[in-house]
PAFI-237125 format. One record per atom (N, C-alpha, C): residue number from 0; residue in one letter; chain; y, z, x. Coordinates in nm, 4 decimals. Each point is the difference from the previous one (the first is absolute). Layout:
N
SITE pado volum kemar       c2       c3       c1
SITE  NUM     A     A        Y        Z        X
...
***
This chain:
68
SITE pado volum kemar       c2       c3       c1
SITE    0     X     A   4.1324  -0.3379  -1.4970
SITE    0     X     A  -0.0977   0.0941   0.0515
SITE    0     X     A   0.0699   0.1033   0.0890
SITE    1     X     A  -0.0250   0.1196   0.0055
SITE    1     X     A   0.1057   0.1056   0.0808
SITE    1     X     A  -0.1082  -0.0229   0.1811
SITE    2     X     A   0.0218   0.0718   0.0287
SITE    2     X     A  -0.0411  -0.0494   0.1203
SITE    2     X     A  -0.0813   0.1650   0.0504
SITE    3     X     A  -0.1203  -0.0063   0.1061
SITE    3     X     A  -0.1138   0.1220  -0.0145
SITE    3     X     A   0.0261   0.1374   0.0657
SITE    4     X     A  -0.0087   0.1012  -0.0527
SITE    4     X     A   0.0424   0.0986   0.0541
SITE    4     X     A  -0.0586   0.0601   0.1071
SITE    5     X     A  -0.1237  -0.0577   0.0528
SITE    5     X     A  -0.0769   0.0585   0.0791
SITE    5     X     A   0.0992   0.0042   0.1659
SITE    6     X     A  -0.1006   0.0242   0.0869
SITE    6     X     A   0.0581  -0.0253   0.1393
SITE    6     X     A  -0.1028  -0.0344   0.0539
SITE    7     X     A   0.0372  -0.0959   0.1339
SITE    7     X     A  -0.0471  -0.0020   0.0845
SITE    7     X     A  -0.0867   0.0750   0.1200
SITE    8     X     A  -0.0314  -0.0584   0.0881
SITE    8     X     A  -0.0781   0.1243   0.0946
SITE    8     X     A   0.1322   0.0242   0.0896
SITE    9     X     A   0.1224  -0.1098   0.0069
SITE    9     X     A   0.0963   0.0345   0.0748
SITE    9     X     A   0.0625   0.1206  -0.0287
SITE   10     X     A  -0.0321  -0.0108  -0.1502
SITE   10     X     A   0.1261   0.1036  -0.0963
SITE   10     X     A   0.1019  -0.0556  -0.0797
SITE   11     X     A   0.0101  -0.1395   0.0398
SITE   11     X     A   0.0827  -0.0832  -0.0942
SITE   11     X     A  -0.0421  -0.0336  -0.1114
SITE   12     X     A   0.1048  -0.0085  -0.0768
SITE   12     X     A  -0.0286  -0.0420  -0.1433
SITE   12     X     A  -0.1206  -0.1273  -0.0356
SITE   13     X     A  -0.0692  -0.0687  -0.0593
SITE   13     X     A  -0.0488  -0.0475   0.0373
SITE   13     X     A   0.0754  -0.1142  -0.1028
SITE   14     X     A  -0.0303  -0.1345  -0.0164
SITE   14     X     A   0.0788  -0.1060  -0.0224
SITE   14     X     A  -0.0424  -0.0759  -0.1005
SITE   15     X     A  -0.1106   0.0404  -0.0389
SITE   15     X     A  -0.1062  -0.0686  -0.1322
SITE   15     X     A   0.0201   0.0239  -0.1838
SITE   16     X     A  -0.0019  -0.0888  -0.0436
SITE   16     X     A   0.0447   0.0424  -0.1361
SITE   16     X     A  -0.1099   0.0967  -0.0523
SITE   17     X     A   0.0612   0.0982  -0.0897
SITE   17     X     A  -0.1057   0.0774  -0.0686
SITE   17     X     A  -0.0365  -0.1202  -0.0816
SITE   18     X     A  -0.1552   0.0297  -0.0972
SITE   18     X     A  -0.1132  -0.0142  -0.0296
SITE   18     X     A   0.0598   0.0532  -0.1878
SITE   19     X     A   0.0144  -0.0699  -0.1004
SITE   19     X     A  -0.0028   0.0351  -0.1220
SITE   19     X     A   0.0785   0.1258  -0.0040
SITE   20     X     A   0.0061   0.1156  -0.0397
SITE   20     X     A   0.0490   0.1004  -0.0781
SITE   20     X     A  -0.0333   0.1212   0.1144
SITE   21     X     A  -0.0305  -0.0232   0.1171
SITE   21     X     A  -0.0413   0.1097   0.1327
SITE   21     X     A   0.1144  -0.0485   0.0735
SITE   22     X     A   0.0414   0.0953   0.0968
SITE   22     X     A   0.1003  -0.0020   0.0569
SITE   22     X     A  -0.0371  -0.0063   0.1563
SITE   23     X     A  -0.1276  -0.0841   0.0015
SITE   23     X     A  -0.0585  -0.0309   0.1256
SITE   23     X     A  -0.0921  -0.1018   0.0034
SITE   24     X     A  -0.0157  -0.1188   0.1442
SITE   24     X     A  -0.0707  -0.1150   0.0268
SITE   24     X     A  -0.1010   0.0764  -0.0114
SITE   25     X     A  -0.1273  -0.1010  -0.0040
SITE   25     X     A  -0.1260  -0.0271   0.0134
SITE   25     X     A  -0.0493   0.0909   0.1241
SITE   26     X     A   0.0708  -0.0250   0.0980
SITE   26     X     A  -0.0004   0.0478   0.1473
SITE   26     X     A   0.0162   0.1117  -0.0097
SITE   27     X     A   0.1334   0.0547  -0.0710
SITE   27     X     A  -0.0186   0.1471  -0.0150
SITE   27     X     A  -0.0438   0.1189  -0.0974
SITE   28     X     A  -0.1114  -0.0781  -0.0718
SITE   28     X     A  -0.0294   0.0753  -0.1466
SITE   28     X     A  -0.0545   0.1476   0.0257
SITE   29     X     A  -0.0547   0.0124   0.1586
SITE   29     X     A  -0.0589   0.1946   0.0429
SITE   29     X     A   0.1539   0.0537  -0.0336
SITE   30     X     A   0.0692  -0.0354   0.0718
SITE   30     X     A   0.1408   0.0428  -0.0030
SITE   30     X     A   0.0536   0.0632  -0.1283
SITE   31     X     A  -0.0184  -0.0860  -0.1255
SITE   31     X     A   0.0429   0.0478  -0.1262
SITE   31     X     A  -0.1260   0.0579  -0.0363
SITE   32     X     A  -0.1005   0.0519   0.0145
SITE   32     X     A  -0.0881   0.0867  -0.0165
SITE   32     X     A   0.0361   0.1404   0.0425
SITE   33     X     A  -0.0013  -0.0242   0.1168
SITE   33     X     A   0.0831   0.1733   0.0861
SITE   33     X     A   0.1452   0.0430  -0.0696
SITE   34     X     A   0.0730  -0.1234  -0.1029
SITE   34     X     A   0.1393   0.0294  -0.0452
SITE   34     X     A  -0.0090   0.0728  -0.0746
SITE   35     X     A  -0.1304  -0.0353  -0.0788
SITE   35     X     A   0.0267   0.1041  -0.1572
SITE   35     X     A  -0.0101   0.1101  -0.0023
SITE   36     X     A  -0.0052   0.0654  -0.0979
SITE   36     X     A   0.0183   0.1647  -0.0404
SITE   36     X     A  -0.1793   0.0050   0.0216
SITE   37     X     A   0.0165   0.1568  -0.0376
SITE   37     X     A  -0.1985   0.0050   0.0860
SITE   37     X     A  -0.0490   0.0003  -0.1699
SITE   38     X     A   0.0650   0.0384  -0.1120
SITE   38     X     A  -0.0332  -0.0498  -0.1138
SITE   38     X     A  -0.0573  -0.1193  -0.0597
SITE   39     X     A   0.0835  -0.0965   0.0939
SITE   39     X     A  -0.0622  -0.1688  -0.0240
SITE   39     X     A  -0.0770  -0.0153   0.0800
SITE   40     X     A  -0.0499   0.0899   0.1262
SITE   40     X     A  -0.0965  -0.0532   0.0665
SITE   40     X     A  -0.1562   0.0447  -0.0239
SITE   41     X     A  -0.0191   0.0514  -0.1368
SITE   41     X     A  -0.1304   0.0359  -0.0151
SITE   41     X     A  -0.0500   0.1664   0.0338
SITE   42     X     A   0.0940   0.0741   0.0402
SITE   42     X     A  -0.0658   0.1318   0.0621
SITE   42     X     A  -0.1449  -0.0185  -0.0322
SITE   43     X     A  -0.0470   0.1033   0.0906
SITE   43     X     A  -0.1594   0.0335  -0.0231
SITE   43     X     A  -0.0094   0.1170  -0.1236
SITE   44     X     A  -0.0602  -0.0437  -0.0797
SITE   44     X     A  -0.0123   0.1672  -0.1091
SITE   44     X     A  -0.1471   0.0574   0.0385
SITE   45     X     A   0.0628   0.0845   0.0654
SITE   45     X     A  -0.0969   0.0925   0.0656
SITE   45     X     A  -0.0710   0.0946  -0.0969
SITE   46     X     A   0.0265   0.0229  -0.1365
SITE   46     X     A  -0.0785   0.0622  -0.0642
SITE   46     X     A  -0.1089  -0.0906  -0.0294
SITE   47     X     A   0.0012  -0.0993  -0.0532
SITE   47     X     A  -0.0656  -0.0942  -0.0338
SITE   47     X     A  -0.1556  -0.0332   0.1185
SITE   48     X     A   0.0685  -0.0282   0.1167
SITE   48     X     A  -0.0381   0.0313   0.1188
SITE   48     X     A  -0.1279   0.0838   0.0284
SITE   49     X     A   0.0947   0.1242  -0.0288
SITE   49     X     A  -0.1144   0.1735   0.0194
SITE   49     X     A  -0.0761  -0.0344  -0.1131
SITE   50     X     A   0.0181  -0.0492  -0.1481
SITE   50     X     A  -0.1202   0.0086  -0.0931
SITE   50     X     A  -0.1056  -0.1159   0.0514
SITE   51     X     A   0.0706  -0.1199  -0.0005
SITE   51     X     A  -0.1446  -0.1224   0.0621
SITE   51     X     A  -0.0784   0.0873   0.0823
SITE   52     X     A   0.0196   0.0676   0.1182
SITE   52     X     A  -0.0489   0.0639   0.1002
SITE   52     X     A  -0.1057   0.0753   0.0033
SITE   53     X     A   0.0069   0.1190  -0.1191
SITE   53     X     A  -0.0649   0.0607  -0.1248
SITE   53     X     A  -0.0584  -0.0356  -0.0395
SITE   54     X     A   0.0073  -0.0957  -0.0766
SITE   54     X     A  -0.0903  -0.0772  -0.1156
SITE   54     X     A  -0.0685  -0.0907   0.1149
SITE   55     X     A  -0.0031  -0.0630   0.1270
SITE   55     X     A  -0.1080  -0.0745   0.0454
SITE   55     X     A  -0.0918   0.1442   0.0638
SITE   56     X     A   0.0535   0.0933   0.0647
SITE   56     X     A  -0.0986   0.1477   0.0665
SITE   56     X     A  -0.1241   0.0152  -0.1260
SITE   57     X     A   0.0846   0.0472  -0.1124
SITE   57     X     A  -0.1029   0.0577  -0.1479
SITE   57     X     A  -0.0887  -0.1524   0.0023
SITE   58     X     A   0.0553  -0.1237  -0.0106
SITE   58     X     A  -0.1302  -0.1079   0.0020
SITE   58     X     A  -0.0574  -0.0007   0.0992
SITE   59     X     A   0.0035   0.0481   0.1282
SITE   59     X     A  -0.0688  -0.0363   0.0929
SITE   59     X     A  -0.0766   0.1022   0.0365
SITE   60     X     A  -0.0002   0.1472  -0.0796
SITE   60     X     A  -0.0623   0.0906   0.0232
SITE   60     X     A  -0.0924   0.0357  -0.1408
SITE   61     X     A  -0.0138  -0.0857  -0.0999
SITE   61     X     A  -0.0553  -0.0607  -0.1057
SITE   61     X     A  -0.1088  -0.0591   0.0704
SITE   62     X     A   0.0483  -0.0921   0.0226
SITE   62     X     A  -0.1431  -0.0923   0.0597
SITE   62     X     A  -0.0621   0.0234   0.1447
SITE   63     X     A   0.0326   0.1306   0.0940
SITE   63     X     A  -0.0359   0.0639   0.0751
SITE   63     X     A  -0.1061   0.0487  -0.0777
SITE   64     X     A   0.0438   0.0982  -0.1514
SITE   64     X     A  -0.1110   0.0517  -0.0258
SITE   64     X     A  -0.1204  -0.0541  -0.1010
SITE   65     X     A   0.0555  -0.1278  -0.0112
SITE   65     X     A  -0.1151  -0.0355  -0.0941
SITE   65     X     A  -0.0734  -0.0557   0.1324
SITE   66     X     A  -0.0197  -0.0964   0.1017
SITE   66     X     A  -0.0617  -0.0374   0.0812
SITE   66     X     A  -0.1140   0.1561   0.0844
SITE   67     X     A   0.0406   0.1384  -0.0705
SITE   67     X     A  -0.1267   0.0160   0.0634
SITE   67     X     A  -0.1621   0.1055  -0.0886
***
């Protein structure tokens, strides 16, 4: 097992075996979250975003006008 790349709150290495095929303990799995590229972390697709946004206004101003 290689041993975890995270750190401590000291700053020291920390001493725990990584976890399967991650290159970090249990303890430090936020750690390898903040490591990755912002590609692996999900960006927000903000177009996608602006249309939901859209499309709930036009439904909600739909049934504004059928209610009167």
């Amino acid at each position: 097992m290689a041993q975890c790349s995270g750190s401590t709150k000291k700053g020291d290495r920390c001493k725990r075996d990584a976890r399967g095929e991650s290159r970090f303990c249990a303890i430090h799995q936020d750690q390898e979250i903040r490591a990755r590229e912002p590609s692996e972390r999900g960006e927000w697709d903000h177009d996608a975003i602006i249309k939901a946004v859209i499309g709930f206004a036009i439904i909600g101003l739909f049934f504004m006008m059928r209610r009167r």
